[in-house]
N, CA, C and O atoms as a CHARMM CRD file, in Angstrom:
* protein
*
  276
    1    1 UNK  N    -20.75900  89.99000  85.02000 PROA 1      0.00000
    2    1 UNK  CA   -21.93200  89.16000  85.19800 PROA 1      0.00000
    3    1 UNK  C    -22.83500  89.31600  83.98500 PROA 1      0.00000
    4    1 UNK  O    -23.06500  90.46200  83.59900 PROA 1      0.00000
    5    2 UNK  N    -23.47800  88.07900  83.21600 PROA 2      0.00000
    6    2 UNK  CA   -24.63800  88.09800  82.72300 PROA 2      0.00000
    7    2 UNK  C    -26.03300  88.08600  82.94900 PROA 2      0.00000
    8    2 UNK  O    -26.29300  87.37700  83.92200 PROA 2      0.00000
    9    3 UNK  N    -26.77300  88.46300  82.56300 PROA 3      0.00000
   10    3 UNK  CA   -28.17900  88.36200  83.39800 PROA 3      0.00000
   11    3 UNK  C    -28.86000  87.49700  82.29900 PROA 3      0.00000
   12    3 UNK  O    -28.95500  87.94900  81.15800 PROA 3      0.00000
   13    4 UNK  N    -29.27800  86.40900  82.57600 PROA 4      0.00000
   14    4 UNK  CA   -30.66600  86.03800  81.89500 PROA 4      0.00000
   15    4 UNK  C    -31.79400  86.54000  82.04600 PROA 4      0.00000
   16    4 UNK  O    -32.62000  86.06600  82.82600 PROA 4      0.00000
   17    5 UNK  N    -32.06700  87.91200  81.08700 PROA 5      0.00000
   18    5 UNK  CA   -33.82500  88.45000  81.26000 PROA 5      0.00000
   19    5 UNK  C    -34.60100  87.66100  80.32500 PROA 5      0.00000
   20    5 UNK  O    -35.32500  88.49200  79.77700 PROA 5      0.00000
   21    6 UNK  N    -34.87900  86.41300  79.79100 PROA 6      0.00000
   22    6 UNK  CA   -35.64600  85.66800  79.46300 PROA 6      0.00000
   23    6 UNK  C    -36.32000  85.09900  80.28700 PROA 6      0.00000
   24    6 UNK  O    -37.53600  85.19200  80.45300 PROA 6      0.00000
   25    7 UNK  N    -35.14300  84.12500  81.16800 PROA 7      0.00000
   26    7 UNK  CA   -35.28000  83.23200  82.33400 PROA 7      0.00000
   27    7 UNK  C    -36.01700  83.83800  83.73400 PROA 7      0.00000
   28    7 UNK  O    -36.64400  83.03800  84.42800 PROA 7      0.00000
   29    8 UNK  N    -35.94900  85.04200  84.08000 PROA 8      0.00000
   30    8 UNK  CA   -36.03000  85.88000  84.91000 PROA 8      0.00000
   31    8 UNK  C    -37.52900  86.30200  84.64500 PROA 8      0.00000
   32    8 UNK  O    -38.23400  86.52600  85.62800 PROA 8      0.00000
   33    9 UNK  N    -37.99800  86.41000  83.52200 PROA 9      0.00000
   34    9 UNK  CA   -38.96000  86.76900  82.99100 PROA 9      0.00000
   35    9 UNK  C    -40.08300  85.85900  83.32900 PROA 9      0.00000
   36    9 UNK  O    -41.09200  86.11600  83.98500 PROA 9      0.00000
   37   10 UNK  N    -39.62900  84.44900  82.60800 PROA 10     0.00000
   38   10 UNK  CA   -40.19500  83.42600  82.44400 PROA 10     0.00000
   39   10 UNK  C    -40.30500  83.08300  84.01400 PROA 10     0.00000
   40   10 UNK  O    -41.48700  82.82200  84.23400 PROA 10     0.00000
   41   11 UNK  N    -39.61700  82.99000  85.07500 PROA 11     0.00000
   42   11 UNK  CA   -39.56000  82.51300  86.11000 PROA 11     0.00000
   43   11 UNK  C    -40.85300  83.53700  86.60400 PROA 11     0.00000
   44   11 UNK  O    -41.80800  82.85800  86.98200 PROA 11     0.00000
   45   12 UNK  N    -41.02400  84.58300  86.66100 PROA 12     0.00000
   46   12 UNK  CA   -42.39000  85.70600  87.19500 PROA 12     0.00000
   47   12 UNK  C    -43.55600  85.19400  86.63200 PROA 12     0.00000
   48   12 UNK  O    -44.56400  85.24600  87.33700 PROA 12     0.00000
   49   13 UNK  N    -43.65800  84.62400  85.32100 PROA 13     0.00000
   50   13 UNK  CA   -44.99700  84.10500  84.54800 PROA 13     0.00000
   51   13 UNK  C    -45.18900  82.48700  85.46200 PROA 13     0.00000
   52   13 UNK  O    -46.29800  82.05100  85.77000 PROA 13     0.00000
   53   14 UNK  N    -44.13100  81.90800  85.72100 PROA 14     0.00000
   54   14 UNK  CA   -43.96700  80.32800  86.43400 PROA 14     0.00000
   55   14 UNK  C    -44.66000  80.87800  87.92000 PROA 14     0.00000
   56   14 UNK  O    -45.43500  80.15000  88.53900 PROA 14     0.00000
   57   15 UNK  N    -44.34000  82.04900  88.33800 PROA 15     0.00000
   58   15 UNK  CA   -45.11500  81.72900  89.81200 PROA 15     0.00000
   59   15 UNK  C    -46.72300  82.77800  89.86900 PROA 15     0.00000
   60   15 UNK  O    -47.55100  82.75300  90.77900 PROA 15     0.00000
   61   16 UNK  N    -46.77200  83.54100  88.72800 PROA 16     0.00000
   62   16 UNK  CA   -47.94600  84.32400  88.17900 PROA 16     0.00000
   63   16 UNK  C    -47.79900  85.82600  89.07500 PROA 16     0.00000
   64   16 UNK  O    -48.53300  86.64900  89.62100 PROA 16     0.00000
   65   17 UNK  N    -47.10100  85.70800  88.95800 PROA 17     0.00000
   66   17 UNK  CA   -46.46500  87.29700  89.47500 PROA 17     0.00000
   67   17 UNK  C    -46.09100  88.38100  87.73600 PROA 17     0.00000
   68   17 UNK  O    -46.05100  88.13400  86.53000 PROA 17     0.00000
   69   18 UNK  N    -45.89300  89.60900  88.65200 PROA 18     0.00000
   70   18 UNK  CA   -45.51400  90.60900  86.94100 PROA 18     0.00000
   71   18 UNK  C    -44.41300  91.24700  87.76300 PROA 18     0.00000
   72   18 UNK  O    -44.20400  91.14700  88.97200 PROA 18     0.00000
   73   19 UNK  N    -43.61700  92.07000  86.63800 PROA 19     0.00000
   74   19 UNK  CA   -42.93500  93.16700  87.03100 PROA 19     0.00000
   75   19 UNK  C    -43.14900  94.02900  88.13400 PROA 19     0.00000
   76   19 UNK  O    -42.46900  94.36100  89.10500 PROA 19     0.00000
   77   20 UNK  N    -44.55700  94.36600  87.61400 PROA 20     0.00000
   78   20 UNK  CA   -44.89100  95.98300  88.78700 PROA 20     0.00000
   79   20 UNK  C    -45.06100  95.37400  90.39400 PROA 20     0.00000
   80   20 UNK  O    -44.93600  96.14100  91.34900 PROA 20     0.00000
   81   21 UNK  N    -45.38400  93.80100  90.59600 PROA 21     0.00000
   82   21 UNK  CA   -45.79500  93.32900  91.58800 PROA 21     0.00000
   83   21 UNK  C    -43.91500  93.12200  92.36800 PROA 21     0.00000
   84   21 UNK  O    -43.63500  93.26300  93.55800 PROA 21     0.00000
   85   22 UNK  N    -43.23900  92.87800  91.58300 PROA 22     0.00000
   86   22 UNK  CA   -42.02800  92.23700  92.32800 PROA 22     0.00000
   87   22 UNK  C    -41.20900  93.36100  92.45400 PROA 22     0.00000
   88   22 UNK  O    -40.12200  93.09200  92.96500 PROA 22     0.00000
   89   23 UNK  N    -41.41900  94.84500  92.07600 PROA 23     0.00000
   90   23 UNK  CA   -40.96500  95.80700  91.59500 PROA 23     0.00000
   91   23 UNK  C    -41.63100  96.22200  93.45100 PROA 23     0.00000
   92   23 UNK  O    -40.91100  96.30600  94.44600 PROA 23     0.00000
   93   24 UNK  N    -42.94700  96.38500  93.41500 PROA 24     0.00000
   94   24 UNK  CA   -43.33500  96.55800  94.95700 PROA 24     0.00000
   95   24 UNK  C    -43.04300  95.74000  96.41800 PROA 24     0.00000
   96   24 UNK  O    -43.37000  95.86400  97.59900 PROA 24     0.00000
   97   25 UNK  N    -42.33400  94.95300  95.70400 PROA 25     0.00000
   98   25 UNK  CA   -41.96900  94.05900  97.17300 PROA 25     0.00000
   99   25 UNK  C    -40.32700  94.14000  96.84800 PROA 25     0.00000
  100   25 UNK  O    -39.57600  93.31500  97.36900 PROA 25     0.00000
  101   26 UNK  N    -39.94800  94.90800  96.19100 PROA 26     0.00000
  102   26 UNK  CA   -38.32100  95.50400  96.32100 PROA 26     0.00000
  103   26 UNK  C    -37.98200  96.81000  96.58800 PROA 26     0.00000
  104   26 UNK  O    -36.89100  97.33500  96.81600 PROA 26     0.00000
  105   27 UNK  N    -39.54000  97.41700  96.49600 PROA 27     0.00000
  106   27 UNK  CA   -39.29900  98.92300  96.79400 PROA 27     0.00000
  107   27 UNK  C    -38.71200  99.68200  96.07400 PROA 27     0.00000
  108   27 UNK  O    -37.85300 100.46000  96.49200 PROA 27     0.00000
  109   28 UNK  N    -39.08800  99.58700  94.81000 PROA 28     0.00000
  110   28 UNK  CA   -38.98800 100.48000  93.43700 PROA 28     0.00000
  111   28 UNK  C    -39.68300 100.36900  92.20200 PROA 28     0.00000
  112   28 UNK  O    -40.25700  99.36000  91.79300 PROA 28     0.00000
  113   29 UNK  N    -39.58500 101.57400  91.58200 PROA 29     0.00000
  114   29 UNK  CA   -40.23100 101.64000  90.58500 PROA 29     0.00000
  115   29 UNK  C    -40.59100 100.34200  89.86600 PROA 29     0.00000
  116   29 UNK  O    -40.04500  99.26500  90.10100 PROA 29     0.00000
  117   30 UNK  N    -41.53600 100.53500  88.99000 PROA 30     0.00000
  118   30 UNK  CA   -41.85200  99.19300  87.76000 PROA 30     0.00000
  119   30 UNK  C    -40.86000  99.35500  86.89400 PROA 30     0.00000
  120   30 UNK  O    -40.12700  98.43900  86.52200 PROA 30     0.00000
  121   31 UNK  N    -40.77500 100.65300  86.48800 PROA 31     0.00000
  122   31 UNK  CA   -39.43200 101.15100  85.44600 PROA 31     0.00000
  123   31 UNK  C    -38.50000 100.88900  85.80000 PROA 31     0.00000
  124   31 UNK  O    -37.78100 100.21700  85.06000 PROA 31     0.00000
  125   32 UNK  N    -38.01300 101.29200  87.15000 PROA 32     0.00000
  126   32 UNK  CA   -36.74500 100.86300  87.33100 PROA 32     0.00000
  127   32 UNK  C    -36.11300  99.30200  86.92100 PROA 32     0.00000
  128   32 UNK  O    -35.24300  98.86100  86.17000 PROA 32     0.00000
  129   33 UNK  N    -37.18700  98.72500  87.97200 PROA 33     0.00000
  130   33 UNK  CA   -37.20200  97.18500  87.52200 PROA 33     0.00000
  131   33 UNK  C    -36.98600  96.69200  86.26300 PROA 33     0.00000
  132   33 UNK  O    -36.25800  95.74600  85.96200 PROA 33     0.00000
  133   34 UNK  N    -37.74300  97.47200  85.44000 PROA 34     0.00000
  134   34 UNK  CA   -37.47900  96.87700  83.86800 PROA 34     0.00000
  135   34 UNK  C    -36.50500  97.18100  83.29300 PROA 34     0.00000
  136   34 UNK  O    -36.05800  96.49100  82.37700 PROA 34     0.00000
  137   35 UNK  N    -36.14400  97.90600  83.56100 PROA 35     0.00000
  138   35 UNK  CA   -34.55400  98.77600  82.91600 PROA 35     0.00000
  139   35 UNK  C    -33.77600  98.09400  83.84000 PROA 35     0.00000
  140   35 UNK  O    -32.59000  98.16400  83.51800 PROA 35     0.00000
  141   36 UNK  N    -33.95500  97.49000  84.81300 PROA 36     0.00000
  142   36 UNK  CA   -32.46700  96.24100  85.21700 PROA 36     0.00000
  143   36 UNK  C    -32.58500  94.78600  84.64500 PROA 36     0.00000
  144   36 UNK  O    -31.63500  94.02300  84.46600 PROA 36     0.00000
  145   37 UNK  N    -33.84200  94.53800  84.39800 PROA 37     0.00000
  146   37 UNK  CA   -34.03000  93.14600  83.99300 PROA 37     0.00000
  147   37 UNK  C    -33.95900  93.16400  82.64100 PROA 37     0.00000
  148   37 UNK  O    -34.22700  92.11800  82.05000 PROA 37     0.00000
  149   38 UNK  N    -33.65400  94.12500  82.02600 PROA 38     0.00000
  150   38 UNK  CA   -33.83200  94.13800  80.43300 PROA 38     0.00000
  151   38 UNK  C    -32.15100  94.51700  79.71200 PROA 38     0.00000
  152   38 UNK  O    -31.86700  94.79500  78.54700 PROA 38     0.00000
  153   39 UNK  N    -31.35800  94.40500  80.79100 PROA 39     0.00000
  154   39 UNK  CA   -30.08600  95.12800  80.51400 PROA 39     0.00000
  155   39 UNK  C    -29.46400  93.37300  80.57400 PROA 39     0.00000
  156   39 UNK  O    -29.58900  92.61300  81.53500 PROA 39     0.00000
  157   40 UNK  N    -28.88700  93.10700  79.43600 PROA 40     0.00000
  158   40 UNK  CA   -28.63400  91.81700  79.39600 PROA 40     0.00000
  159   40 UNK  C    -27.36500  91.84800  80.29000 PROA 40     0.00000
  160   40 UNK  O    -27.33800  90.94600  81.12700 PROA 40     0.00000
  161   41 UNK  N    -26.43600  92.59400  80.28600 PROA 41     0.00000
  162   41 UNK  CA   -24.79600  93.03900  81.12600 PROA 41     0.00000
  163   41 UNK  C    -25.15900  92.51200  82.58200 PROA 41     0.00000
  164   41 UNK  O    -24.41700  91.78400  83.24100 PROA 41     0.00000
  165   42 UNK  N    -26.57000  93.04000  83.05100 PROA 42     0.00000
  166   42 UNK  CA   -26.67500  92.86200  84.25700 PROA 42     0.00000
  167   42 UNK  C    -26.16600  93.71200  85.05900 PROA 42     0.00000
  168   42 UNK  O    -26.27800  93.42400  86.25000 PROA 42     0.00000
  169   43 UNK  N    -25.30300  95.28600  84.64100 PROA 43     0.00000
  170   43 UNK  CA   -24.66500  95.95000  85.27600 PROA 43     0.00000
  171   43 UNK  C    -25.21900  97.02400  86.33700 PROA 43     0.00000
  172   43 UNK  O    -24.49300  97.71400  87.05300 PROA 43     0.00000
  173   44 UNK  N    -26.88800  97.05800  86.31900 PROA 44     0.00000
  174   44 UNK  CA   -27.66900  97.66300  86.33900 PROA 44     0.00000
  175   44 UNK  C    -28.10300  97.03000  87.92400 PROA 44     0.00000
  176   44 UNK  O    -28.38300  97.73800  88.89100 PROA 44     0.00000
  177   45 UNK  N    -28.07900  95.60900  87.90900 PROA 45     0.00000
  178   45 UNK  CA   -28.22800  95.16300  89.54900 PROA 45     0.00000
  179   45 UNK  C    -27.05400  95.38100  90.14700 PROA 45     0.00000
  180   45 UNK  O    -25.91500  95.40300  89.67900 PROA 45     0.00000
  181   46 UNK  N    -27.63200  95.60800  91.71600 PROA 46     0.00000
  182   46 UNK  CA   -26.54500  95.46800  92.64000 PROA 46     0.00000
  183   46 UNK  C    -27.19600  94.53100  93.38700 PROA 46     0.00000
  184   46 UNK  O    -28.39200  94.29900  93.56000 PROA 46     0.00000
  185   47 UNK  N    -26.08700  93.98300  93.84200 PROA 47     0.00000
  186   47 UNK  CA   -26.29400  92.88200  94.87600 PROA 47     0.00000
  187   47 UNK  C    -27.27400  92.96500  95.72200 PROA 47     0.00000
  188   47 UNK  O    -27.52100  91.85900  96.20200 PROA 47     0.00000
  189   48 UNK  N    -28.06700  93.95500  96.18600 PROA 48     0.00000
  190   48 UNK  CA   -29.21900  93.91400  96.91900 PROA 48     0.00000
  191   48 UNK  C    -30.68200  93.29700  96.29500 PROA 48     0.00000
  192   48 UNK  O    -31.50100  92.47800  96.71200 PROA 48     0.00000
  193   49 UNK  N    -30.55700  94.17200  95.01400 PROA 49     0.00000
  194   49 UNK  CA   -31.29400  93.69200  93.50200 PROA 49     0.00000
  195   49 UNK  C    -31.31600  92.35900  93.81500 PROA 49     0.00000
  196   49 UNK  O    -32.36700  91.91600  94.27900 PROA 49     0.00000
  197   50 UNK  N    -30.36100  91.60500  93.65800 PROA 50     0.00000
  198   50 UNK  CA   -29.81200  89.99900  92.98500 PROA 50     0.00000
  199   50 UNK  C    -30.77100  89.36100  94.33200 PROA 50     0.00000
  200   50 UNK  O    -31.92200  89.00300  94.08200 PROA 50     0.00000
  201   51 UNK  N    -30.31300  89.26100  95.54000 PROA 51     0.00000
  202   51 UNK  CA   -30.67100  88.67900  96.77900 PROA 51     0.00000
  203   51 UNK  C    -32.36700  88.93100  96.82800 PROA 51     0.00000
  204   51 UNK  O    -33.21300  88.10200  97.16300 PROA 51     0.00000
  205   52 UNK  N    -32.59700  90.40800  96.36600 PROA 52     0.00000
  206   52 UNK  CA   -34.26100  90.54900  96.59200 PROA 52     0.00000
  207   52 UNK  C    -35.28100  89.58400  95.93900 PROA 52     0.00000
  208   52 UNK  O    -36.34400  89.15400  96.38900 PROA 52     0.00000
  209   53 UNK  N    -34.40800  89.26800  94.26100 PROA 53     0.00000
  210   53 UNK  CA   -34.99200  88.63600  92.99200 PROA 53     0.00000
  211   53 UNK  C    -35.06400  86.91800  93.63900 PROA 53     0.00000
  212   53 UNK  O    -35.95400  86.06800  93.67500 PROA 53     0.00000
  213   54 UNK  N    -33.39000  86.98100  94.17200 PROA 54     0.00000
  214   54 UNK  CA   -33.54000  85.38700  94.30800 PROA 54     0.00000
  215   54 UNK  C    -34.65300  84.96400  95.52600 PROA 54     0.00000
  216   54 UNK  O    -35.00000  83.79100  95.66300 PROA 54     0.00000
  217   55 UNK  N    -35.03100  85.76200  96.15900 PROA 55     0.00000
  218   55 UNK  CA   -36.47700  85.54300  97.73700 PROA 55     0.00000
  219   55 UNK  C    -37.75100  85.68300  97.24100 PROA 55     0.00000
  220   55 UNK  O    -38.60400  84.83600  97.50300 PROA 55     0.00000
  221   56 UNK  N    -38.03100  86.80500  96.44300 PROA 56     0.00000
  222   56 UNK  CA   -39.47700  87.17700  95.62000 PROA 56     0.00000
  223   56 UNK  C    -39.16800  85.76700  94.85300 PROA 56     0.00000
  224   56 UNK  O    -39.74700  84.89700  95.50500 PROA 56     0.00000
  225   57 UNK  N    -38.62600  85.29700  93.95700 PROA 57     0.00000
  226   57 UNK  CA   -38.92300  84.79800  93.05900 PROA 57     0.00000
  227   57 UNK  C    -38.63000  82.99100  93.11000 PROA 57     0.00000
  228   57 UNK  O    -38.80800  82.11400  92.26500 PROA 57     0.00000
  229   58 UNK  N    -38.04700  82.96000  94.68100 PROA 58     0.00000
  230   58 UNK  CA   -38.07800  81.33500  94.78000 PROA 58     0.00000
  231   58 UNK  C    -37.34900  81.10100  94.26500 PROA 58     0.00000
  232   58 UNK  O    -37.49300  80.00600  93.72100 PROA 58     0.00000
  233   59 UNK  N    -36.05200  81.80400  93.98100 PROA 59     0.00000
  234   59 UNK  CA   -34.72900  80.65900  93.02000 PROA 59     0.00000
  235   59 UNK  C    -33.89800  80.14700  94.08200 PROA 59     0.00000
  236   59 UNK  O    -33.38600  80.68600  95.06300 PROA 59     0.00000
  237   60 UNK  N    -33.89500  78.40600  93.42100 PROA 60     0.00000
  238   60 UNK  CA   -32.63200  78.13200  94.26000 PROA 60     0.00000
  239   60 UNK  C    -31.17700  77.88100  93.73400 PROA 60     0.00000
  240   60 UNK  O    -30.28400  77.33700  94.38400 PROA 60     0.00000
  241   61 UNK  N    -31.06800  78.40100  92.35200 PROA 61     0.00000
  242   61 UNK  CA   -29.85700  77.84100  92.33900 PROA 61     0.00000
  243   61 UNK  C    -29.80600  79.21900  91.32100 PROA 61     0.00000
  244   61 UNK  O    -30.40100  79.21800  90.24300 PROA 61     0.00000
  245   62 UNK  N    -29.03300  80.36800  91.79700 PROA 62     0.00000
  246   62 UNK  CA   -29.16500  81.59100  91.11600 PROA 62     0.00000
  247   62 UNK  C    -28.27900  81.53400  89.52400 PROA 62     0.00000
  248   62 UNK  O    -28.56900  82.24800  88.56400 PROA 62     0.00000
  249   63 UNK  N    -27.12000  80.47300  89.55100 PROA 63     0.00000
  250   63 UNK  CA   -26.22600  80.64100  88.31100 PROA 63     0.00000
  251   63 UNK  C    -26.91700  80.89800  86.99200 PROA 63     0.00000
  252   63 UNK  O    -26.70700  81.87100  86.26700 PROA 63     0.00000
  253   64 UNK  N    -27.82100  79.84600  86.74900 PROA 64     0.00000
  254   64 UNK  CA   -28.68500  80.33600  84.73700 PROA 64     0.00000
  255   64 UNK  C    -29.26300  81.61400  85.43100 PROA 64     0.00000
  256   64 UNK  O    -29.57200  82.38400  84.52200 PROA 64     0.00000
  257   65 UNK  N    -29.55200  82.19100  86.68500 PROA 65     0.00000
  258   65 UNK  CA   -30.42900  83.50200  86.48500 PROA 65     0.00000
  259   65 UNK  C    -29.27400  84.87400  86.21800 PROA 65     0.00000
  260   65 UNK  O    -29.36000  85.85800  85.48300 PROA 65     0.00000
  261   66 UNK  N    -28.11300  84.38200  87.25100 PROA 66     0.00000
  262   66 UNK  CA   -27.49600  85.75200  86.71800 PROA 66     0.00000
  263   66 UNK  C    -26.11300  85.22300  86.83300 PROA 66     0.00000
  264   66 UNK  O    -25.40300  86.13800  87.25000 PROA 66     0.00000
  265   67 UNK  N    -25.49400  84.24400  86.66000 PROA 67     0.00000
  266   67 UNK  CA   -23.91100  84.66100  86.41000 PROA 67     0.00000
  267   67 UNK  C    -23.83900  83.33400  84.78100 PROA 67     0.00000
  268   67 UNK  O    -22.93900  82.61600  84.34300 PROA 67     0.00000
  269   68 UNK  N    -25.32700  83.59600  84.34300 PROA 68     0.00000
  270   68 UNK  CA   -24.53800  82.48000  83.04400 PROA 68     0.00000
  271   68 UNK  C    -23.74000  83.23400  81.91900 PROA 68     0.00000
  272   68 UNK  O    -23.54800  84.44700  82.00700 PROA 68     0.00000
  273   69 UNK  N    -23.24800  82.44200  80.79200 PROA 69     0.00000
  274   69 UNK  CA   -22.60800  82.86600  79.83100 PROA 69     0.00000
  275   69 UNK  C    -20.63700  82.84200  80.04500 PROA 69     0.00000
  276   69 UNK  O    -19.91200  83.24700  79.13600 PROA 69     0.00000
């Protein structure tokens, strides 16, 4: 899997949310969070990750967020 951390990024500034905020409604660190969203591999989420991102963050069509390339 690839991760788009641009898109992912950009999508938190689109609904005016930050890291540390979506980081607390997944129930982990801010760090942690950033060190998965910043790992372009994406190897760093697990599927719980992926499902939490796509509900906090209103995606409906998850492919450009994490299986592009």
């Amino acid at each position: 899997m690839v991760l788009n951390c641009q898109k992912i990024k950009a999508r938190m500034v689109e609904l005016g949310t930050n890291q540390g905020e979506v980081a607390e409604k997944m129930g982990i660190d801010r760090g942690t969070l950033n060190a998965k969203v910043n790992d372009p591999t994406g190897s760093r989420l697990t599927l719980d990750d992926i499902y939490s991102l796509i509900g906090i963050l209103k995606i409906d069509d998850p492919r450009p967020y994490f299986f592009c390339g």
